[in-house]
C-alpha positions in Angstrom: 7.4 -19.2 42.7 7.4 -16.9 39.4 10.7 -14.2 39.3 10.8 -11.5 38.6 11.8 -10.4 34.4 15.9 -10.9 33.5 14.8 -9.1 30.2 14.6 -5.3 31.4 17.9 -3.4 31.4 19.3 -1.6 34.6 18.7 1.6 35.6 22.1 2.8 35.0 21.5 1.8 31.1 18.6 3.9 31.1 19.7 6.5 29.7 20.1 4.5 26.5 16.5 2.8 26.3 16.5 1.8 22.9 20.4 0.8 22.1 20.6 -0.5 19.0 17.1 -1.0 18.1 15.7 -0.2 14.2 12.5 1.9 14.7 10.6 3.1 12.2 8.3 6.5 12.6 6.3 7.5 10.1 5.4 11.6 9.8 9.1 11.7 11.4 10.7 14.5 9.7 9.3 17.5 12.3 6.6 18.1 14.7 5.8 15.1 16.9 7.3 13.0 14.8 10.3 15.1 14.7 10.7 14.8 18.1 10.5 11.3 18.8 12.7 10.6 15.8 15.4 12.5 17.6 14.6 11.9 20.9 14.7 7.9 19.8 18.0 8.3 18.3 19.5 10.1 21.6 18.7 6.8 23.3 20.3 4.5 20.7 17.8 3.5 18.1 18.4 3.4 14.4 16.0 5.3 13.2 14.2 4.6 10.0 11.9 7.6 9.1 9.0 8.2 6.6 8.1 11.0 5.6 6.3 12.7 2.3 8.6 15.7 2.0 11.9 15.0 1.2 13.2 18.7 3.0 11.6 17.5 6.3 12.9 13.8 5.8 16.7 15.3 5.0 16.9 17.9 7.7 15.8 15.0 10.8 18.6 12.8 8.9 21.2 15.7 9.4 20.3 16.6 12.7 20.1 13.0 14.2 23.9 12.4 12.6 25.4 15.5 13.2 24.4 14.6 17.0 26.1 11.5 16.9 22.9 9.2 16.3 21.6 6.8 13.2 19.4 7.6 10.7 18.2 6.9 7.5 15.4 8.5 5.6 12.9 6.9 3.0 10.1 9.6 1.1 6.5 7.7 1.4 3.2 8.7 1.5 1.6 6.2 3.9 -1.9 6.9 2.4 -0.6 4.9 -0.4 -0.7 1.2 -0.7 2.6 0.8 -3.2 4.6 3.4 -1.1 4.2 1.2 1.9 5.2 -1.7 0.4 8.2 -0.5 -1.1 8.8 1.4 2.2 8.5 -2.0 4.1 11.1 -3.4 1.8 13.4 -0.8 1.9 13.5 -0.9 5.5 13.2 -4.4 6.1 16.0 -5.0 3.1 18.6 -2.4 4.5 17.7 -3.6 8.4 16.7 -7.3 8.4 13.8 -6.2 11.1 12.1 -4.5 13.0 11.9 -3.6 16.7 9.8 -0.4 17.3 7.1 1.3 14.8 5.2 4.5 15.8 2.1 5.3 13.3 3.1 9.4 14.1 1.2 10.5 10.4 -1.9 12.4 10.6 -3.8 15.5 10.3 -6.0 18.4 12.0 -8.7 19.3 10.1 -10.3 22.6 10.5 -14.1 22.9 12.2 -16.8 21.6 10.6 -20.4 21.0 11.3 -21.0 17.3 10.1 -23.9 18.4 8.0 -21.3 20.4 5.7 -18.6 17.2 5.2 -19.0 15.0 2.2 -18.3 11.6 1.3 -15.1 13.1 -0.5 -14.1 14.6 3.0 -14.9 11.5 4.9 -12.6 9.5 2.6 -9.9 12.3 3.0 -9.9 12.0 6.7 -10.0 8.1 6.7 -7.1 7.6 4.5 -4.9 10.4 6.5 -6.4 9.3 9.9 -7.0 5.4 9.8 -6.3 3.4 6.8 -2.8 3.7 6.6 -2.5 2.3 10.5 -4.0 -0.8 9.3 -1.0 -0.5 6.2 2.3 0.4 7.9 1.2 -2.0 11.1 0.7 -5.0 8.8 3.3 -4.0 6.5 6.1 -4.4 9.7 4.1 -6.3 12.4 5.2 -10.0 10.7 8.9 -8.9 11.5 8.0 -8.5 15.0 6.5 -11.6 15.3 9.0 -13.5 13.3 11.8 -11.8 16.4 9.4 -12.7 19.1 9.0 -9.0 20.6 8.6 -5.4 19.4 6.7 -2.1 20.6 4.1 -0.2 18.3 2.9 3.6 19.6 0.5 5.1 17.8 -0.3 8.3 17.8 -4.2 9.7 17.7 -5.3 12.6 19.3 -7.3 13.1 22.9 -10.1 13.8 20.5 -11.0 10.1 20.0 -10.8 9.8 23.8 -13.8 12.4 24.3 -16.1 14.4 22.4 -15.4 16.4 20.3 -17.4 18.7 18.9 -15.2 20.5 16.4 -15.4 17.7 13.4 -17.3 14.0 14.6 -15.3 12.4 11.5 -12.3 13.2 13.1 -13.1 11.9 16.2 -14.3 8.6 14.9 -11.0 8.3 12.9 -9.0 9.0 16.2 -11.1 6.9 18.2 -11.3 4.0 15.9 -6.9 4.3 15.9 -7.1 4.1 19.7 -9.6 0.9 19.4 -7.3 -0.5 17.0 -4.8 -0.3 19.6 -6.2 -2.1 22.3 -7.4 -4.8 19.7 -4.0 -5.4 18.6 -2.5 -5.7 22.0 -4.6 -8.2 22.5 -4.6 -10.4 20.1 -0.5 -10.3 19.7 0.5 -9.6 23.4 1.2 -13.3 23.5 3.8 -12.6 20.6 5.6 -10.4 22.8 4.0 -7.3 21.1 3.4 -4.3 22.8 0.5 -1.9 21.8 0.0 1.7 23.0 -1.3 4.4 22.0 -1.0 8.2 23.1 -3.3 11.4 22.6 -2.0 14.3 22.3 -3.9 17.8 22.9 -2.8 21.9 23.1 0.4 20.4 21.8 2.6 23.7 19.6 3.2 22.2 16.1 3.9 22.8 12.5 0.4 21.4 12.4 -1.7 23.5 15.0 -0.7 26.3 15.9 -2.1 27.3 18.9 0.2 30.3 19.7 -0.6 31.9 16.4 -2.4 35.2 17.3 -2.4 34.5 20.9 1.3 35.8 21.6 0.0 38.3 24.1 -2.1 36.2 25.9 0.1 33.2 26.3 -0.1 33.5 29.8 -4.1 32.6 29.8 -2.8 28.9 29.4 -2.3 29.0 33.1 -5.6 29.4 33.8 -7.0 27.0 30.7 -4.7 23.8 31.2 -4.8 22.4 34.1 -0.6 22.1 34.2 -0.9 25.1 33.8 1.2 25.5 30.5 0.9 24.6 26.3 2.5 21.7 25.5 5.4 20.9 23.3 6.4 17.9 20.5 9.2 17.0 23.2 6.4 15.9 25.8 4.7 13.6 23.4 8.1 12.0 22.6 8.9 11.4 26.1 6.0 9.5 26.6 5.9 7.5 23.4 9.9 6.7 24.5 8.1 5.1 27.5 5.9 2.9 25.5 8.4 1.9 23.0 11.1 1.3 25.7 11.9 -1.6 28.3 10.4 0.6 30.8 7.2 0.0 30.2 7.8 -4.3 29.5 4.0 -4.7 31.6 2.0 -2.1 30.0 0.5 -2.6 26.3 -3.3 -1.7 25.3 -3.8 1.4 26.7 -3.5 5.0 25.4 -2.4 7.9 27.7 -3.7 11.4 27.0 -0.8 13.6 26.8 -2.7 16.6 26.9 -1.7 18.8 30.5 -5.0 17.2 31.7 -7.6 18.8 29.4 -9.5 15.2 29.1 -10.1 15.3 32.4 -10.3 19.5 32.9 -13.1 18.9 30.3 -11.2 20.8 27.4 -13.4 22.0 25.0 -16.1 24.9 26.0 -18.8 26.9 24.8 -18.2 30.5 23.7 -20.9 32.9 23.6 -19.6 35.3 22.7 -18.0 33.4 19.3 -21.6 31.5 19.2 -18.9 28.1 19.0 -16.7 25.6 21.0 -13.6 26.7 21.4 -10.2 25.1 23.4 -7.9 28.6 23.3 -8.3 30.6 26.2 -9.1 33.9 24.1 -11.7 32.6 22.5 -13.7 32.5 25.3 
């Protein structure tokens, strides 16, 4: 008879789910990826982060030590091929491998009807929103191989899990990252290679800011998510500490909207008065 896995720590080293182990997370210097760089390091990992501004990158070093945690910080811009590849062997040269890798870097784009993008734009969106998934995941995955096991998170956006009628290139780019995710688990779950994926929505960021100009009607978020609340960088991180961690050793493929349950409150409405779709409660 088949027993149960030896490989998944106890509960009482839970509070440590990632003791020792190098993870890389790229975008990690605030926001989302801010939180889950520090969150990560609370629980033990080294964390290796990229990031494109060196202010952002130095400040999540500082924080992350001064708490007690390891970090180390390497300036990249994922979109390009040569930064990758010399963040790979930075990484790979100072560490000797690598267990955990969240793809955290992306961007919003403001609304546009489809008719108004441009092959310029498309390209914009697909080197920010997809292409460098396919980079930093091959650029580290041969390390996880070459161990046996490792966990990769990526972060899209619950926007490539429905419709989204704000910008459709955006949507295909998220939607294509969450595809790619359930492909790779797939075909390197035998490897011992996790692959998950989460999507966040109403999440309060450096990015979107959903509070801006809505400060005195913060309490319409009650009645507009179904948790009844905005959500934060910290709730993403908890999640993707799920995925990357031991704690989740029997789930890979799948991607979990962390969005206070707009995918399935339906999230995005029509506003007549605005003549548009809108997902803030005063616009409406």
């Amino acid at each position: 008879m088949a027993q149960a896995p030896t490989d998944v720590p106890p509960i009482d080293d839970w509070n440590r789910l990632l003791d020792g182990r190098v993870v890389v997370v790229t975008g990690g210097g605030d926001g989302i990826g801010g939180a889950i760089s520090r969150l990560f390091a609370r629980h033990g990992g080294i964390i290796e982060i990229a990031e494109i501004d060196p202010d952002r990158a130095a400040a999540a070093v500082a924080d992350i030590t001064a708490a007690g945690g390891r970090a180390h910080a390497t300036v990249a811009d994922v979109r390009q091929q040569g930064d990758v590849d010399r963040l790979a062997s930075t990484i790979l040269g100072r560490q000797g491998h690598v267990d955990v890798l969240v793809n955290n870097v992306g961007d919003f784009r403001p609304l546009v009807r489809f008719s108004e993008s441009t092959p310029d734009s498309w390209e914009a969106m697909y080197q920010i929103n997809l292409r460098h998934f396919f980079a930093v995941t091959r650029a580290f995955i041969g390390s996880m191989v070459d161990q046996g096991r490792g966990a990769i998170v990526n972060v899209h956006s619950v926007e490539g899990m429905r419709g989204y009628p704000g910008e459709p290139v955006y949507g295909a780019m998220k939607a294509a990252v969450a595809h790619l995710t359930t492909n790779l688990a797939v075909q390197y779950g035998r490897k011992g290679i996790r692959v998950n994926g989460i999507g966040p929505d109403l999440c309060q960021s450096p990015q979107v800011d959903y509070l801006g100009g809505y400060e005195d009607h913060e309490d319409l978020w009650t009645s507009w998510a179904p948790v009844g609340r905005l959500g934060w960088p910290e709730d993403q991180a908890r999640v993707a500490l799920f995925l990357a961690s031991d704690m989740s050793s029997f789930v890979t493929g799948h991607n979990i909207p962390v969005d206070g349950g707009t995918k399935a409150g339906g999230g995005w409405m029509y506003s007549p008065k605005e003549r548009r779709f809108a997902n803030r409660p005063k616009s409406i």
